[in-house]
C-alpha positions in Angstrom: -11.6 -28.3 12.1 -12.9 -31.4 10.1 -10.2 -32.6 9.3 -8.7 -32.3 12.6 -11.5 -34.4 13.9 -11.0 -37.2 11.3 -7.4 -37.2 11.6 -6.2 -40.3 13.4 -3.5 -39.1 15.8 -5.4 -36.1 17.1 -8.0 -38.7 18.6 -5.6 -40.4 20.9 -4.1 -37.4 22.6 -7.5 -36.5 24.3 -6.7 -39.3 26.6 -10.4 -40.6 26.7 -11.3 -44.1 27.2 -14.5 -45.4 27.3 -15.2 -47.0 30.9 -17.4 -50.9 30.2 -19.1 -52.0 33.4 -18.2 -55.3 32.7 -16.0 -58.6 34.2 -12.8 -60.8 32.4 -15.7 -63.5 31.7 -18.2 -60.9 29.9 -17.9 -58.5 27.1 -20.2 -55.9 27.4 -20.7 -53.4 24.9 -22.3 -50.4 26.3 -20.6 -47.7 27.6 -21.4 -46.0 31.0 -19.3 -43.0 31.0 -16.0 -41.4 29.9 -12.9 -41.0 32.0 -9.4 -39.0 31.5 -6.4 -40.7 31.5 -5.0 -38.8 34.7 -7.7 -40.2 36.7 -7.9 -44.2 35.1 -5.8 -47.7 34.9 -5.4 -47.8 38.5 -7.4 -50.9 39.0 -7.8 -54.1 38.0 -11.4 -53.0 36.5 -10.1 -49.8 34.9 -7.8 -52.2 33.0 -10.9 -54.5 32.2 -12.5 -51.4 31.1 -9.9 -50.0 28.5 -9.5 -53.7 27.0 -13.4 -53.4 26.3 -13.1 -49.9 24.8 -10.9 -51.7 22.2 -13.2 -54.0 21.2 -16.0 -51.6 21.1 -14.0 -50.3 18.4 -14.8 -53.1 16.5 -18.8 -52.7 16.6 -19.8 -49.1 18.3 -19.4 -45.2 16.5 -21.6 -43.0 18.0 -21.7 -40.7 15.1 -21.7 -43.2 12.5 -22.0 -47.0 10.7 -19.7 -49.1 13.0 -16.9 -50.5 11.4 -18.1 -53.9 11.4 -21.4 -53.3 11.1 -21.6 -51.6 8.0 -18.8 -49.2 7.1 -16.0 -51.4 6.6 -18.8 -53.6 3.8 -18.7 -50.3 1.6 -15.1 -51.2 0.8 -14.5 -55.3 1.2 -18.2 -55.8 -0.8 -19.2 -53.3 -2.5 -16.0 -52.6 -3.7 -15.5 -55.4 -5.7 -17.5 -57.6 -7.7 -20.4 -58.8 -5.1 -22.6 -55.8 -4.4 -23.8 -52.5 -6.0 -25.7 -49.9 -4.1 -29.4 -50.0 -4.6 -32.0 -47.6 -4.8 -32.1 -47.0 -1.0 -28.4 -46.4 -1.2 -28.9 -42.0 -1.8 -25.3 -41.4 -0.4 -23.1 -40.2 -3.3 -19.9 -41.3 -1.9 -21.3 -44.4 -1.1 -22.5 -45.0 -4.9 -19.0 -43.8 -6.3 -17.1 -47.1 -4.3 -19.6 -48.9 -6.0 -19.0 -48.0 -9.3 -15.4 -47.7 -8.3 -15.1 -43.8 -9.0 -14.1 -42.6 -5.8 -11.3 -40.6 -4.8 -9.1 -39.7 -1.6 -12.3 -37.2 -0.7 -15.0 -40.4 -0.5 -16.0 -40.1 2.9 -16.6 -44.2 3.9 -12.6 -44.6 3.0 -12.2 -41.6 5.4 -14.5 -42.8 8.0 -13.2 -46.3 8.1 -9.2 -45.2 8.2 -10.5 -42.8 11.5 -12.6 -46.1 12.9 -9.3 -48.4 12.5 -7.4 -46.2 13.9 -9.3 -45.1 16.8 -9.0 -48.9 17.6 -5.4 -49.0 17.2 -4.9 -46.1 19.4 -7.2 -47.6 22.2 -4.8 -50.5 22.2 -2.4 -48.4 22.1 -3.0 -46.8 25.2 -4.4 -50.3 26.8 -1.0 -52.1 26.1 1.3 -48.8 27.1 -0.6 -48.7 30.8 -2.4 -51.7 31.7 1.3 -52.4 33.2 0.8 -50.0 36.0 -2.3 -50.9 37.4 -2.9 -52.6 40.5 -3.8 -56.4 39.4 -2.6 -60.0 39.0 -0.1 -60.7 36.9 -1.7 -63.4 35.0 -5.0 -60.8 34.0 -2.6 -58.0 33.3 -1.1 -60.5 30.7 -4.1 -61.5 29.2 -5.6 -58.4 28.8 -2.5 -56.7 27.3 -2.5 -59.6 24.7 -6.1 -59.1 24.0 -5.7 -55.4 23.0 -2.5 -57.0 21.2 -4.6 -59.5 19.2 -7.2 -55.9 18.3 -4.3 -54.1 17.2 -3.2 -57.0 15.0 -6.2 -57.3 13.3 -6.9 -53.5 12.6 -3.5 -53.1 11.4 -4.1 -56.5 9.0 -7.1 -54.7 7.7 -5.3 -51.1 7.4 -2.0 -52.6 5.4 -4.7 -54.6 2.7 -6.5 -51.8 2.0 -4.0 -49.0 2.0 -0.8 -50.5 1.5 2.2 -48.6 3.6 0.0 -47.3 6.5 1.9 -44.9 9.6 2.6 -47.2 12.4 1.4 -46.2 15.5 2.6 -48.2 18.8 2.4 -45.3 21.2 0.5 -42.5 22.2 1.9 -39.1 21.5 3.9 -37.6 24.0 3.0 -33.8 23.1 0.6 -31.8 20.8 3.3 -30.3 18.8 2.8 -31.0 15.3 5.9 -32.6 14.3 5.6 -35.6 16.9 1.7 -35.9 15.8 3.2 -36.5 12.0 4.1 -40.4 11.1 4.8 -41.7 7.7 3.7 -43.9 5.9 5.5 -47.7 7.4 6.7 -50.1 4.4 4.4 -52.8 4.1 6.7 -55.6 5.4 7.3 -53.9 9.0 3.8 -53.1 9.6 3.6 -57.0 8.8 6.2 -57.6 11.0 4.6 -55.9 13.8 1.3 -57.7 13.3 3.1 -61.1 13.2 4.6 -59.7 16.9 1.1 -59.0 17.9 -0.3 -62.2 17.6 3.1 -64.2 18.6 2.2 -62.8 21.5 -1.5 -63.3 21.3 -1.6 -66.6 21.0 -0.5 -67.1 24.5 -4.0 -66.1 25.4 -6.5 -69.2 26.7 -7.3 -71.9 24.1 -10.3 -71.5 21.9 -14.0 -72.0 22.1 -16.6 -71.7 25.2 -15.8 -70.7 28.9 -14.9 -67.6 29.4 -13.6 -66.6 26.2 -16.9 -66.0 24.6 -16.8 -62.8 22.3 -12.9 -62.3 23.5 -9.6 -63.2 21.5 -8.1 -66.2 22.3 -5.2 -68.1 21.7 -7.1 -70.5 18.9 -8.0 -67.0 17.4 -4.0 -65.7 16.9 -3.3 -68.5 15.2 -6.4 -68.4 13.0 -5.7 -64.9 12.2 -2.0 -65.7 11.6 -3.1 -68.2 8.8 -4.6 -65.1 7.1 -1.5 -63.0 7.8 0.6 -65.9 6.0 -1.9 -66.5 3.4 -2.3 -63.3 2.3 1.7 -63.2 2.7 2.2 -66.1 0.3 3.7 -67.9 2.8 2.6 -71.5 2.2 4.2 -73.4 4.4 4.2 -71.4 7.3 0.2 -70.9 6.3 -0.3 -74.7 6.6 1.9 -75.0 9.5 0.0 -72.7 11.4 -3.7 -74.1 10.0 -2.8 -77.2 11.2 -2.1 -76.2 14.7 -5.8 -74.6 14.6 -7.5 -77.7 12.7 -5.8 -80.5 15.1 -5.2 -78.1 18.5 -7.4 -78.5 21.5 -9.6 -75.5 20.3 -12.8 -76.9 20.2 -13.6 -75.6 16.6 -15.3 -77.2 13.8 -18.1 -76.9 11.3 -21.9 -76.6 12.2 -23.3 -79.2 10.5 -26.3 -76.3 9.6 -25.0 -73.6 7.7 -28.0 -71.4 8.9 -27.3 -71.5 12.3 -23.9 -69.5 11.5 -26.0 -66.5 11.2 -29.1 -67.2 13.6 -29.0 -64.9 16.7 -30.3 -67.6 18.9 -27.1 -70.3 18.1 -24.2 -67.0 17.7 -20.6 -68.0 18.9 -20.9 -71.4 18.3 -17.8 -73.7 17.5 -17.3 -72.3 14.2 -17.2 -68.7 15.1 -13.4 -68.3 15.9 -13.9 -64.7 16.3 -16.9 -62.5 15.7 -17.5 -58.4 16.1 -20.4 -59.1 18.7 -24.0 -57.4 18.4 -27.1 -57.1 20.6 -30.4 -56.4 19.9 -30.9 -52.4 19.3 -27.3 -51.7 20.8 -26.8 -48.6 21.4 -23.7 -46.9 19.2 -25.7 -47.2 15.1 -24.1 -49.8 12.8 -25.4 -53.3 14.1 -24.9 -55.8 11.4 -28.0 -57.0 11.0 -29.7 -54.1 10.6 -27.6 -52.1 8.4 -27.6 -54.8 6.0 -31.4 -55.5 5.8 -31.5 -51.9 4.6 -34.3 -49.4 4.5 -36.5 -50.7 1.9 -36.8 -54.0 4.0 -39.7 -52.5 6.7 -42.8 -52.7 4.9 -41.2 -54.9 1.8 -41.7 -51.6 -0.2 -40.7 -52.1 -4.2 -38.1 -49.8 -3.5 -34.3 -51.7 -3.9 -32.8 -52.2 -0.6 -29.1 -50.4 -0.4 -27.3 -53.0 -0.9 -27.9 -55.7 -3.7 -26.8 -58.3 -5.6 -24.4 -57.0 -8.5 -25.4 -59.5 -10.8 -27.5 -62.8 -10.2 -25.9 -64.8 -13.2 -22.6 -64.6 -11.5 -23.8 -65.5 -7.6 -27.0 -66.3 -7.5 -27.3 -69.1 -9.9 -24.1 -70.5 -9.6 -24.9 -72.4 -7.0 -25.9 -76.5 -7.7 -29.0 -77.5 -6.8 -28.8 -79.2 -2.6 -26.3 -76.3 -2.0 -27.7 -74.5 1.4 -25.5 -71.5 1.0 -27.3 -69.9 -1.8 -30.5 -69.6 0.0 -28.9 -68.8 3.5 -27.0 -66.2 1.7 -29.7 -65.0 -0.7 -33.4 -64.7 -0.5 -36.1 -64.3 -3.3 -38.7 -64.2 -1.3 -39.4 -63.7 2.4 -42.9 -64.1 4.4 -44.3 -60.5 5.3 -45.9 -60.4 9.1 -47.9 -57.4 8.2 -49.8 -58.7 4.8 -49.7 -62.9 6.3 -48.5 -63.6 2.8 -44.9 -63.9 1.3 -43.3 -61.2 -0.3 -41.5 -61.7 -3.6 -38.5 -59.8 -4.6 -37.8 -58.6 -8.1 -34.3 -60.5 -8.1 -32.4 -62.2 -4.8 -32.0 -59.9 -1.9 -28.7 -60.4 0.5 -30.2 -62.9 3.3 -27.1 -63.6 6.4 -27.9 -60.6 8.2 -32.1 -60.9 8.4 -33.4 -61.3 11.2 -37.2 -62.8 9.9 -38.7 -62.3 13.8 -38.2 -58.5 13.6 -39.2 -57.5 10.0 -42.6 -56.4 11.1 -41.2 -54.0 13.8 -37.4 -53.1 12.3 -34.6 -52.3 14.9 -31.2 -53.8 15.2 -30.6 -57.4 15.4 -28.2 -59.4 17.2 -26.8 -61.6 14.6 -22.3 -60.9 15.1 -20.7 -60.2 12.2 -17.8 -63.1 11.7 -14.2 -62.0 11.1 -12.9 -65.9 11.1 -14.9 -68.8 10.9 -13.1 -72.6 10.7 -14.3 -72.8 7.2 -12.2 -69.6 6.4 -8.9 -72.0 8.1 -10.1 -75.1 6.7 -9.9 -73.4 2.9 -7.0 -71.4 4.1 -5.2 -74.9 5.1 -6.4 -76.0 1.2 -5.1 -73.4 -0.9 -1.5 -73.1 0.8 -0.9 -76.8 1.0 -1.7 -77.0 -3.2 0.4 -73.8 -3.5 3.4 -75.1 -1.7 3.0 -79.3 -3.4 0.2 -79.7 -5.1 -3.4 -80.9 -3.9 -2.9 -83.9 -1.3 -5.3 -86.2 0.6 -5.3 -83.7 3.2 -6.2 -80.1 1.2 -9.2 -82.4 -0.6 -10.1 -83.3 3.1 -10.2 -79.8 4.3 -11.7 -78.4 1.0 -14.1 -81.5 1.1 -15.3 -80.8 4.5 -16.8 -77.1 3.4 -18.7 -78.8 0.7 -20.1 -81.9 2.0 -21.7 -79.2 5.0 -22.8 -77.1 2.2 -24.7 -80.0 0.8 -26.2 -81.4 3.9 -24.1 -83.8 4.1 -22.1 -85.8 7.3 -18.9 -83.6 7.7 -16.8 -86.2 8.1 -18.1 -88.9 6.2 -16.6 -88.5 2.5 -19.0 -88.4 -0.3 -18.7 -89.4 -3.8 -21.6 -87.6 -4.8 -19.9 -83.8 -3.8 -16.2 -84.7 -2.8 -13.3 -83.2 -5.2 -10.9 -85.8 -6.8 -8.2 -86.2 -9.1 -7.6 -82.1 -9.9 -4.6 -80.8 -11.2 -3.2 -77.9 -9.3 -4.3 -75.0 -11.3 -8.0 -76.8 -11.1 -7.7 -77.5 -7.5 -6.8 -73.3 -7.0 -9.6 -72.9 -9.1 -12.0 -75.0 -7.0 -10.7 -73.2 -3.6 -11.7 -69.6 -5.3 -14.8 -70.9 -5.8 -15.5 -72.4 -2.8 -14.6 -68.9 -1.2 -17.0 -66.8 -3.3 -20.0 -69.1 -2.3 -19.0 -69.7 1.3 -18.2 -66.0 2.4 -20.8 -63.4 0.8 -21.1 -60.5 3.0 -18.2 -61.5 4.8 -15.6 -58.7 4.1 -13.6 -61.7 2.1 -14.2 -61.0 -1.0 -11.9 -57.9 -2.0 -9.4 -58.8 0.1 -9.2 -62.1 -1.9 -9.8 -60.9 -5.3 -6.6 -58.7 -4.4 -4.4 -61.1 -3.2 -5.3 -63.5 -6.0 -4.2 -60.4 -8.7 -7.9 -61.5 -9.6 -9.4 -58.1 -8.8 -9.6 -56.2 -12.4 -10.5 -59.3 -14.4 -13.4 -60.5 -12.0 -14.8 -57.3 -11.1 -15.1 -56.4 -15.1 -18.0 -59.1 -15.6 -20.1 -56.4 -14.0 -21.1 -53.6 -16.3 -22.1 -51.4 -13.5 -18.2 -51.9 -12.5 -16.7 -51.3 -16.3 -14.5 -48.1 -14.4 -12.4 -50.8 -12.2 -8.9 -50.3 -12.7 -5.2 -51.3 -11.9 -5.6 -49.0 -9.0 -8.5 -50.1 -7.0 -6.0 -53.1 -5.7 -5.8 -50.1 -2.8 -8.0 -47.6 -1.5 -6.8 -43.9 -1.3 -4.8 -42.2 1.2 -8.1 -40.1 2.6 -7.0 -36.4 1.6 -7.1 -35.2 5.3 -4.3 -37.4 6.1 -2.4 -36.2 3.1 -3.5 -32.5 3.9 -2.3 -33.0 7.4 0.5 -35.1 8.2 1.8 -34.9 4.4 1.4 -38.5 3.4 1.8 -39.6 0.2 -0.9 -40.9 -1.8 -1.4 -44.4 -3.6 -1.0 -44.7 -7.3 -3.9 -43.8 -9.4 -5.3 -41.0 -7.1 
């Protein structure tokens, strides 16, 4: 029966949604009761509801790490060259992604292929019968795009890590086996279908503040359609698209403060294009905060925290001196309420997801997790204009940008003293993969980078806790249920 419960499809034909007590202007996260299908989308708040069950897919599981707020880290962090799992890490599966042994059986690549498609079925079910329901037009329409814009970004997450995933637009029709089976999609219609998505998403309001806080907007589509591109090697299409974000009426740009991207108090400011949202000690495990602090942090107890820096040589000290991203994303030391005195660390602890005002009491904190930033489109805009033509005055502006906010510096006011100048090509690529592995630790960039560069092998053998990486850790396996099951194939190497 396990593997009945893991297995994707089997979770969509019990026809439950979880019912949010919540408005269009307000995404709340916790879940007041479950409702059958028969009985649901017959108002205008039943269709409110189901759009918030899909983004609760994002950041609640009940019975385990939410996808955002840990789970999903085991495999874009600790599965390539940025983390290894710590003392406090005791979970065997969890210690064989770091050391890149695991196997179709590892149960975080299980758990995280039954999370993303939990959400996809929820949007599923959203988009097939939000249509029905007794509401304006105009809601019905943005609502369906949200869940549209969810389904997009799951799917963009499922085709990196797996390669050829089942597609999934509907919900089954019957519990006989054969309709519950799907194979595996090729790659470039499961792209096709996430390009749809967000066509269609980015019909949804603008961008930043209002209403749209914690919700996908229009600005957000586009954003995540950079990635899409990007990762697509579509360069001109990637810039195209980056533009329309970087010079739209969106309302995004760069905190002057690095810190305050990851400070509870400042969350969904104008840099945050779209976040997984967190509350303090939300209800449904897996806050991001809290998972990452790990549980050697309470107490400062010598004991390593679960999650640690793979090696300080290659991210700790690579950072220039003035550069406010090493210390926001690292810490070596941290002031301890209960002894009054600060608390060294043996080497850098992971910093982002601290919360310093709770480490005396523990708990979940509220800091969001960030799925795009405008740093992300800003180097995104970079790296595919100087694929497509070379660097130009307006990839070193958008590259230039990042840095001079990672030095302190004006945003807009160029700068001698940090601004890039007169690269080659090759030397400018160089300079945006950089850029990236300083500006996004923790972020759930790095493998997916590493993999699209062909950079994954080569960079994650400079750490000797890593020596077992491999040709085939460019994807994660098929998890064996699935193959058991539906009769999937599995990816090469497993």
């Amino acid at each position: 029966m396990k593997q009945f419960i893991y297995n994707y499809r089997y979770l969509s034909i019990l026809l439950l949604v979880l019912l949010f007590e919540t408005s269009c202007n307000k995404l709340d996260v916790q879940p007041s009761s479950f409702v059958t299908k028969d009985n649901f989308f017959k108002t205008q708040a039943d269709a409110i509801a189901s759009v918030n069950a899909v983004y609760a897919s994002l950041n609640i599981d009940p019975t385990d790490q939410s996808l955002f707020g840990r789970n999903l880290y085991f495999l874009t962090d600790m599965g390539s060259d940025y983390a290894v799992a710590g003392a406090s890490a005791i979970n065997p599966n969890v210690r064989a992604i770091s050391g890149l042994t695991h196997d179709a059986n590892t149960d975080r690549i299980q758990i995280a292929w039954r999370q993303i498609y939990n959400g996809i079925n929820r949007a599923n079910i959203a988009i097939e019968n939000i249509p029905a329901v007794n509401a304006p037009d105009e809601i019905k329409t943005r609502l369906i795009n949200e869940a549209k814009f969810i389904r997009a970004l799951l799917y963009f997450h499922a085709v990196r890590l797996w390669g050829a995933v089942p597609l999934v637009l509907k919900e089954p029709a019957s519990l006989e086996i054969n309709q519950l089976k799907t194979p595996r999609t090729p790659v470039n219609q499961v792209y096709d279908q996430i390009i749809k998505d967000l066509t269609d998403a980015e019909k949804l309001p603008d961008g930043y503040g209002g209403t749209n806080v914690g919700r996908a907007t229009g600005g957000a589509a586009k954003s995540l359609l950079v990635k899409v591109y990007l990762t697509q090697k579509q360069w001109a299409k990637a810039s195209a698209k980056a533009r329309e974000v970087t010079t739209g009426n969106y309302g995004y740009t760069l905190v002057q403060n690095f810190a305050d991207l990851f400070n509870p108090k400042k969350k969904n400011g104008p840099e945050h294009i779209f976040s997984a949202q967190f509350e303090p000690n939300q209800s449904g495990n897996g806050s991001s905060g809290s998972t990452f602090m790990g549980a050697a942090f309470l107490g400062f107890r010598a004991t390593e925290p679960a999650d640690i820096v793979s090696d300080v040589a290659l991210f700790y000290d690579i950072f220039q001196p003035g550069d406010t991203r090493r210390d926001v994303s690292f810490a070596k030391k941290l002031f301890n309420p209960a002894t009054g005195k600060d608390y060294e660390f043996p080497k850098p602890i992971f910093r982002k997801y601290v919360d310093t005002t709770i480490l005396a009491t523990g708990g979940n904190v509220a800091i969001n997790f960030p799925l795009i930033r405008h740093a992300d489109i800003l180097l995104s805009l970079a790296e595919s204009i100087n694929e497509e033509s070379g660097p130009t005055d307006e990839a070193y502006e958008a590259i230039n940008k990042v840095r001079r906010r990672a030095f302190g510096k004006p945003i807009n006011t160029p700068d001698p003293t940090v601004d890039l100048a007169g690269l080659s090509a090759n030397d400018f690529r160089e300079a945006v993969y950089e850029e990236r592995k300083k500006e996004f630790i923790q972020e759930g960039q790095r493998w997916f980078d590493l993999v699209r560069w062909g950079r994954l092998v080569s960079e994650v053998k400079k750490v000797p806790a890593k020596a077992a990486v491999s040709e085939r850790n460019n994807l994660y396996p098929i998890p064996q249920s699935e193959v058991n099951i539906s009769g999937l194939t599995q990816n090469p190497g497993y």
